[in-house]
C-alpha positions as CSV (number, residue, x, y, z in Angstrom):
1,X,58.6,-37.2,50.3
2,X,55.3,-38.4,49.5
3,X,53.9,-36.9,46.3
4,X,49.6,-36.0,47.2
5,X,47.8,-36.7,43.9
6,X,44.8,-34.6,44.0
7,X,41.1,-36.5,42.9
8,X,39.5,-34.5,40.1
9,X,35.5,-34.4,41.1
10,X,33.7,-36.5,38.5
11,X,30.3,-36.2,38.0
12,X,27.6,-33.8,39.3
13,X,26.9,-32.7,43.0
14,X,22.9,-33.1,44.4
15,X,22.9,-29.3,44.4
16,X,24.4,-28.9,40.9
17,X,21.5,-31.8,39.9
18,X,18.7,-29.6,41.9
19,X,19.8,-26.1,40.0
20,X,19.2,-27.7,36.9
21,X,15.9,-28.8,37.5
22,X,14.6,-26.1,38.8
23,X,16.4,-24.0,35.8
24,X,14.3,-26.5,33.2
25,X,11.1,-25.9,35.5
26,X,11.0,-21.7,35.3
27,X,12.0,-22.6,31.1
28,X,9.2,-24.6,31.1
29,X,6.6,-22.4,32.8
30,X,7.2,-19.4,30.6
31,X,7.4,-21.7,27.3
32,X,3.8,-23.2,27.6
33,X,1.9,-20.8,27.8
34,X,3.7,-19.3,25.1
35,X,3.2,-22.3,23.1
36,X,-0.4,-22.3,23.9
37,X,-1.4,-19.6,22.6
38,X,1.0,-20.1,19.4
39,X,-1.7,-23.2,18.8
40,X,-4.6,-20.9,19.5
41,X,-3.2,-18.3,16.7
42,X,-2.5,-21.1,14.5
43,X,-6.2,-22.8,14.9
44,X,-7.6,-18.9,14.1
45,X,-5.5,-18.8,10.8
46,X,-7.5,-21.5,9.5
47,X,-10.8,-19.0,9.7
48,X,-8.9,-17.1,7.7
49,X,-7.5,-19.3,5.2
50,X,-11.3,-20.9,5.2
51,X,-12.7,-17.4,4.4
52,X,-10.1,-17.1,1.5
53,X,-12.7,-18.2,-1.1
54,X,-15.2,-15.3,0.0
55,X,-12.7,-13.1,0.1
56,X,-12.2,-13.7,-3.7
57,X,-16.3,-13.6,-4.6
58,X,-16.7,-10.4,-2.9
59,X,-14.0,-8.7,-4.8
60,X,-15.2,-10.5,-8.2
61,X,-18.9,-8.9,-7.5
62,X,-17.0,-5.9,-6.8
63,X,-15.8,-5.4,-10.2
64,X,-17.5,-7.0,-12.0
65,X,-21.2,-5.1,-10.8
66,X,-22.2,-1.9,-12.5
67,X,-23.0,1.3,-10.9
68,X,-26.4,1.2,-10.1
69,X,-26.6,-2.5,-9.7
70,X,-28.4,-3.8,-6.2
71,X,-26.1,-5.1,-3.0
72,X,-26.3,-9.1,-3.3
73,X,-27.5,-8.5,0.0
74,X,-26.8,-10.5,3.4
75,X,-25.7,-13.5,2.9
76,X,-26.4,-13.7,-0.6
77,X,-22.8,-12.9,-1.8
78,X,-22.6,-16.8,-2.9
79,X,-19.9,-17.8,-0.2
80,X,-22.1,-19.6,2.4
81,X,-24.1,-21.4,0.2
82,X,-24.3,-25.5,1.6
83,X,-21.4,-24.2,4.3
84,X,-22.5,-25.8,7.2
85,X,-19.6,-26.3,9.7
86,X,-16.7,-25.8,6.9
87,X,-13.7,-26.6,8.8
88,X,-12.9,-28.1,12.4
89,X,-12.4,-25.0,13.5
90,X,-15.2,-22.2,11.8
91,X,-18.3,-23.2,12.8
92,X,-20.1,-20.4,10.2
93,X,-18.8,-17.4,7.3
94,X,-21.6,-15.0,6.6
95,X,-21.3,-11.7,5.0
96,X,-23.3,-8.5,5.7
97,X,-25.1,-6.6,2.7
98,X,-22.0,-4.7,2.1
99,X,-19.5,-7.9,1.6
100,X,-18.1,-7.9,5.1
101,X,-17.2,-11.5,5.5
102,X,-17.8,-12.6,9.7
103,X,-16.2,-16.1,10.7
104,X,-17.0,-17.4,13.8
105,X,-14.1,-19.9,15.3
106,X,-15.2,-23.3,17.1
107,X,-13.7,-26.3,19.1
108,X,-10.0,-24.0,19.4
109,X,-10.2,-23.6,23.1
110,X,-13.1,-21.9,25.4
111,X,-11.2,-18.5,25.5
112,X,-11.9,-18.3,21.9
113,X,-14.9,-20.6,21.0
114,X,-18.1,-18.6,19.4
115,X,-15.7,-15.2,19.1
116,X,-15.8,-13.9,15.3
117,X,-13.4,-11.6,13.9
118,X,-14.5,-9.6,10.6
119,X,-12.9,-9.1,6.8
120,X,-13.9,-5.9,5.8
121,X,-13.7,-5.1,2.0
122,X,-11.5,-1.8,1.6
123,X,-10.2,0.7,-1.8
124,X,-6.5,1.3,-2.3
125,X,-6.6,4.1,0.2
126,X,-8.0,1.9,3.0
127,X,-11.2,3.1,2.8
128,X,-13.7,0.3,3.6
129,X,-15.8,0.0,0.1
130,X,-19.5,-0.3,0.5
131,X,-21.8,-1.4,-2.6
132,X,-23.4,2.4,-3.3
133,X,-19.6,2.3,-4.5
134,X,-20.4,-0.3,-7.4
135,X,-17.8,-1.2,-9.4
136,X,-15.1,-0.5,-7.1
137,X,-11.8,-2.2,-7.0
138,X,-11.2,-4.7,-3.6
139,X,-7.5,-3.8,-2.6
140,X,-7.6,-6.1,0.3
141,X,-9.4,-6.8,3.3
142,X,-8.8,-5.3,7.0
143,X,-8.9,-7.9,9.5
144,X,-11.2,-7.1,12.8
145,X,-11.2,-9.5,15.9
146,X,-14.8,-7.9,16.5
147,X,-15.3,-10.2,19.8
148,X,-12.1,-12.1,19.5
149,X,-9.0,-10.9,22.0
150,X,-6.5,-9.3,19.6
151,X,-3.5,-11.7,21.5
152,X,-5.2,-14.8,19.5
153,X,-5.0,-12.9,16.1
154,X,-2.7,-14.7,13.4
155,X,0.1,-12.1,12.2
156,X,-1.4,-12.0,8.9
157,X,-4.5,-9.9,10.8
158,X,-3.0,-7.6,13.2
């Protein structure tokens, strides 16, 4: 009697090859967009981090003014003195009389470029703090993507 030895299948069939491929593609096409706009986020966080040093004068003025004492006034909070394009990706901080701090973002991608998002001064109850409040202690900032879509916010300002 003749014994039949039975061929394992080695390798991969053209339709086992075509599945994967088109299993990478639909990986792919929801991973880059993703990815995208984790770059965008990332690119916004350096307004932020750019804006840190204003974030600091405004709450120094904060406590160290007296009651009574005049608003610095716009722009006059000493953070965008000699700032003219301060990073690759702010093209201007300004602050408003009260020490909101604006940053408008640049060269990031055109669904983003010229949008500004705000730092707003606020108390330990979240109350935003304007200077008729001198001294007041700055318990942090709340973050505002005043003409910025909220998806491209870093996680540090949602």
């Amino acid at each position: 009697m003749k014994k039949q030895v039975r061929n394992a299948q080695k390798g991969f069939t053209l339709i086992e090859l075509m599945i994967v491929v088109a299993i990478i593609g639909i990986l792919a096409a929801i991973a880059l967009p993703a990815y995208q706009d984790y770059i965008i986020k990332s690119k916004v966080s350096e307004g932020l981090l750019a804006a840190s040093q204003c974030r600091t004068t405004v709450a120094e003025v904060y406590q160290s003014a007296n009651a009574g004492d005049p608003s610095p006034g716009v722009d006059g909070w000493g953070c965008n003195e000699n700032v003219v394009n301060p990073t690759q990706y702010v093209s201007s901080i300004s602050t408003s009389i009260d020490g909101m701090i604006t940053v408008t973002v640049a060269n990031i991608d055109p669904a983003v470029d010229g949008t500004t998002l705000t730092l707003t001064p606020q108390n330990n109850a979240g109350v935003n703090l304007t200077t008729a409040v001198f001294p007041a202690q700055v318990a942090g900032f709340e973050c505002d993507p005043l003409t910025m879509n909220p998806q491209y916010l870093p996680g540090s300002c949602k």
